[in-house]
Structures are given as structure tokens and as C-alpha cells.
C-alpha positions in Angstrom: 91.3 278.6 126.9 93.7 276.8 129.0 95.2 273.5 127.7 93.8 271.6 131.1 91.2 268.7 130.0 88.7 269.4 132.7 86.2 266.9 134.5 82.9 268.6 135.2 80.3 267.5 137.8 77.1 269.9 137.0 75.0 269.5 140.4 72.1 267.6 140.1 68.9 268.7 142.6 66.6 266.2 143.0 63.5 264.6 144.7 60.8 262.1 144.0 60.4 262.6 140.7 63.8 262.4 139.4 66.4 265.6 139.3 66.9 268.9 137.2 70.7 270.2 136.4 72.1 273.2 134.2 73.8 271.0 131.8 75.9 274.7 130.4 75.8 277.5 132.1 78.6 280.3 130.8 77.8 282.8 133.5 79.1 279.6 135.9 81.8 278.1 134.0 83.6 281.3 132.3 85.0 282.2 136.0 86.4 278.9 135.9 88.6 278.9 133.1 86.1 277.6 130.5 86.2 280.9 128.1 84.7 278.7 125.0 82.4 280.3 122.5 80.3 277.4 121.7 78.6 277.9 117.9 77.6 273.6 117.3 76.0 270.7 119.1 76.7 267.2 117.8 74.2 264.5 119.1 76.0 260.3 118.2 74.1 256.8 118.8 76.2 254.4 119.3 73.7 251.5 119.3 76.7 247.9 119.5 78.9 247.7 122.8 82.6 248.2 121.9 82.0 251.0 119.5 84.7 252.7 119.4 85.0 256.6 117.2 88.2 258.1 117.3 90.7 259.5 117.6 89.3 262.9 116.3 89.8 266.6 115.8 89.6 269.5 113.4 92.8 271.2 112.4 93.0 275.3 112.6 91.6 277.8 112.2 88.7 275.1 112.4 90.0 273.7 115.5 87.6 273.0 118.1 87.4 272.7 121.9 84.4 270.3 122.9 82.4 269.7 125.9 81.4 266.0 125.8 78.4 264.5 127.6 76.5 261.1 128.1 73.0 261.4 128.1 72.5 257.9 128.0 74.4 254.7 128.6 78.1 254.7 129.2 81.4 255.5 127.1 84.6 255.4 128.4 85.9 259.1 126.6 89.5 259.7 126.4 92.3 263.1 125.3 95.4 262.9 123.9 97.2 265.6 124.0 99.1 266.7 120.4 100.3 270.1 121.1 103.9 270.2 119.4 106.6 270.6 122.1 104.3 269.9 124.8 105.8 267.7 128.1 102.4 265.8 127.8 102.6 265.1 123.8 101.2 261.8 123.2 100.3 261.3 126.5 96.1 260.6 127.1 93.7 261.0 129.8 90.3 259.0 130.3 87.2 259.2 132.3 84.2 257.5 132.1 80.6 259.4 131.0 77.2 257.8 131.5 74.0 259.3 131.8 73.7 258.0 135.6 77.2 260.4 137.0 76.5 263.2 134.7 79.7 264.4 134.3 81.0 266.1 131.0 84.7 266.2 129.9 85.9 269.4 128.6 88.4 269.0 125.6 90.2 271.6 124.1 91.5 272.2 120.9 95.0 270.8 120.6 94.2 267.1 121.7 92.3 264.3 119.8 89.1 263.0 121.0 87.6 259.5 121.3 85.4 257.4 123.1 84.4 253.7 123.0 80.8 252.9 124.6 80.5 250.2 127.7 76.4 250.1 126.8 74.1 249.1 124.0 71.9 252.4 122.6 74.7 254.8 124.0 74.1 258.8 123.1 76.9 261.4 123.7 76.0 264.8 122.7 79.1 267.8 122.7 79.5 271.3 122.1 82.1 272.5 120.1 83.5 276.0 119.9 83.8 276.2 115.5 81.7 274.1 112.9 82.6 271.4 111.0 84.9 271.7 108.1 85.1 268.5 105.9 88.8 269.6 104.7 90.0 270.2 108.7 88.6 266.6 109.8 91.7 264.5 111.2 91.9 261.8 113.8 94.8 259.7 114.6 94.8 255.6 115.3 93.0 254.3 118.4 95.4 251.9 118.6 98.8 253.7 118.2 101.0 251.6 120.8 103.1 255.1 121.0 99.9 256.7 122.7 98.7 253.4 124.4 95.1 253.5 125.3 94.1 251.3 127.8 90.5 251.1 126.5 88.4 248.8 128.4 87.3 246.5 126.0 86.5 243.0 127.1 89.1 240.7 126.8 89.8 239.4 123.0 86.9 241.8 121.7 88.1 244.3 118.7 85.9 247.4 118.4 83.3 248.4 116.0 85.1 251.0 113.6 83.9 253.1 111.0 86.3 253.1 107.8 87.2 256.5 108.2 89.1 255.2 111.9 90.7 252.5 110.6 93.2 254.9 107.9 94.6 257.6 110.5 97.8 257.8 110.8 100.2 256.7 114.1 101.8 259.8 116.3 105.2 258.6 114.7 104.2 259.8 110.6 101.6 262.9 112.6 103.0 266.4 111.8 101.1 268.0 114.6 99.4 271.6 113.6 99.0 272.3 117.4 101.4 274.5 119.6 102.1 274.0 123.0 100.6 277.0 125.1 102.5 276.2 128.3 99.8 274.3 130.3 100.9 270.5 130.5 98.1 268.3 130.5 96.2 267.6 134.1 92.7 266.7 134.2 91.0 269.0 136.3 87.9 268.5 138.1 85.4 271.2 138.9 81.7 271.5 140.0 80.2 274.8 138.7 
């Protein structure tokens, strides 16, 4: 697995009574790039606007690549990229999910995860390529000024955090477990 975040548009085929898409298909994605051995999926609600979880990921050998999806309402999902030595470190990408475009955003291990939803009752669902390990679980803050998300929240508004997202540490006191692999971040956009 390449450390490229990557966009995905799975093709929709529709008609009167709605459309039908392949929301995975590892036959179509593997000659793409996307190697991942997928073992969990996670299904969140996310039921407030302006709840916000993140930043997340799983430290090795429990590190995880995910495939994120919106299979209703909208979240505005985002990567940062931790790999140590990497021209990119710090640096974050952001796209927005909803259940209307489709679209999935593949993470891969090495870069945290977040997203804060734009719509009440919102449901992401992801694969991930190990299972959860309680003693791996990390995140950094959402709000580290040294990564400096531009999270669209409406003006004045603070997000709805869990307690767990409001202890991570900054980039500045992170000792990142991650390795540079030579691929600097670039969001990628394919349609399988």
C-alpha cells in the first residue's frame, strides 16, 4: 500500500427507481494500487451537526489503512499525514463524503483520521485492514494550530467532542511510530 490518500468515485448505474453501485470490489481496485486486506467494518451515528471524532489511528503492528464512506448525510473527512521524515508530515488533506456523491476516501496507515459531520443523523461506515486494539488506539488534537484544519464549522460554533478527543496530544509532544515510505502525500482520485 502506497502512502497516496485516494479519492474514490464507485460508478453509480441508475434509472427510475434509484441506482445500484459496487461499494468494494478488490478484483477492481487491487490493479489500482489499493492492495488492502480488509478483516473489520465500523458503522458511527453521528446524530448533532458539528460532531467532530478525531484525529484517530491505531499504532503498529495494529495499524490500519481505512476506506471511509457516507452512507447518509454529510461529513467533511480529513488525513494528516504522520509518517516520520515525510515532506508532507503534518500536512492534511480533506474531502467531503455524503451519501448523495458517493465517494469514499481511502486512508492508509501512517496518517490520522477525522471527520466532522455538515448533517443531523450522519452514518459513516469504513473498512479497515487490522482490528481494533484498545492498547494501539491514538489520535492527535483536532485543533493542533501546527496541523491547521480548516474544518468548516459555522462561524463561532465549537464541535461536539467525545472526552477521549479532547486529551490527545499536539504534533509538537507526538513521537510518531510511522515511517516515511517515500510516497509524499497527494490525494488521488480514481473511479474503479
Amino acid at each position: 500500500m502506497s502512502g497516496n490518500v485516494t479519492l474514490i468515485h464507485p460508478r453509480r448505474f441508475g434509472d427510475d427507481r434509484g441506482w445500484f453501485t459496487e461499494s468494494y470490489n478488490k478484483q477492481k481496485l487491487e490493479p489500482l494500487g489499493i492492495t488492502c486486506d480488509f478483516v473489520q467494518d465500523n458503522h458511527s451515528l453521528s446524530v448533532p451537526t458539528g460532531t467532530l471524532r478525531g484525529l484517530h489511528f491505531q499504532t503498529p503492528p495494529f495499524a490500519q489503512d481505512k476506506l471511509v464512506r457516507c452512507i447518509r448525510g454529510k461529513v467533511f473527512d480529513v488525513a494528516v499525514d504522520i509518517r516520520k521524515g515525510s515532506p508532507t508530515y503534518g500536512k492534511w488533506v480533506g474531502v467531503e463524503l455524503s451519501a448523495e456523491n458517493g465517494d469514499q476516501l481511502l486512508v492508509p496507515a501512517g496518517y490520522a483520521h477525522g471527520f466532522v459531520t455538515l448533517e443531523d443523523n450522519t452514518e459513516v461506515t469504513y473498512k479497515v485492514s487490522n482490528y481494533y486494539s484498545p492498547q494501539n488506539d491514538a489520535g492527535l488534537m483536532w485543533d493542533d494550530a501546527d496541523i491547521g484544519i480548516d474544518w468548516p464549522l459555522a462561524a463561532g460554533a465549537e464541535p461536539i467532542l467525545s472526552g477521549k478527543d479532547t486529551q490527545h496530544p499536539g504534533l509538537a509532544d507526538f513521537d510518531s511510530p510511522f515511517d516515511y515510505d517515500g510516497t509524499p502525500m497527494t490525494l488521488v482520485e480514481i473511479e474503479p
